[in-house]
N, C-alpha and C positions, 0 to 999 in steps of 0.2 A: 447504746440502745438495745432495747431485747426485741424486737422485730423492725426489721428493716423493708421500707417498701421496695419491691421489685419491678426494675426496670422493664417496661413489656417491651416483648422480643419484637420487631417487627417481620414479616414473612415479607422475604422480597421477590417479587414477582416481576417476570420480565414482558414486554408485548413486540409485536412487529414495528420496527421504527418506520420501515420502505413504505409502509402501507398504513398505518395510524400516526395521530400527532397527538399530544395531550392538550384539554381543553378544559376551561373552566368556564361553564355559562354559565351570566346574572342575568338575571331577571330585571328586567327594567320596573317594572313595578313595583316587587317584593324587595328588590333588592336580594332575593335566595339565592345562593350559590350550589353549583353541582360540577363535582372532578371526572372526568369520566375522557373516554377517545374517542376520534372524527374521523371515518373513514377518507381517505385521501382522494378516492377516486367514487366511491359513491355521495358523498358528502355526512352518509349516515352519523349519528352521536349517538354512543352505548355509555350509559349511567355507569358510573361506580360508584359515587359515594355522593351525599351532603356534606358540603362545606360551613358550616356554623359555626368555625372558629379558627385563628390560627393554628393552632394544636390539629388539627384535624387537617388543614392544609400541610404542615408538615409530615402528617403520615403519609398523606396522597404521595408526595415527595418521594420520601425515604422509602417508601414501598415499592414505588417504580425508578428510584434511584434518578431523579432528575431534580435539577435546578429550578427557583422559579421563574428565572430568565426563560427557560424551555418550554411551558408551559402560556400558552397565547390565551386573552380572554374574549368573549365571546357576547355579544348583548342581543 
């Protein structure tokens, strides 16, 4: 092959564990999904990304270096 597609790098980023948990809320109606953290003690939920695909769940993943065992969902 004379160009090869390049594997995109993931940045991996870390967050508080003592104090966030990773979350995924659907949307009971749309069914739309969103990755993002749940403050532990205020209950607040900070966006990070749309979910529209596997592919995209596993970036969520790899990005914050978690399992999806880790990861609770949310309706």
């Amino acid at each position: 092959m004379l160009f090869k597609k390049r594997k995109k790098q993931v940045e991996k980023r870390s967050f508080d564990r003592a104090l966030l948990e990773p979350v995924i809320r659907v949307s009971i109606c749309t069914g739309e999904k969103t990755a993002g953290f749940k403050n532990k003690e205020t209950g607040k939920f900070q966006e990070i990304m749309l979910v529209n695909s596997e592919e995209a769940l596993g970036e969520f993943l790899d990005t914050y270096d978690l399992r999806a065992d880790q990861v609770q969902k949310e309706y």
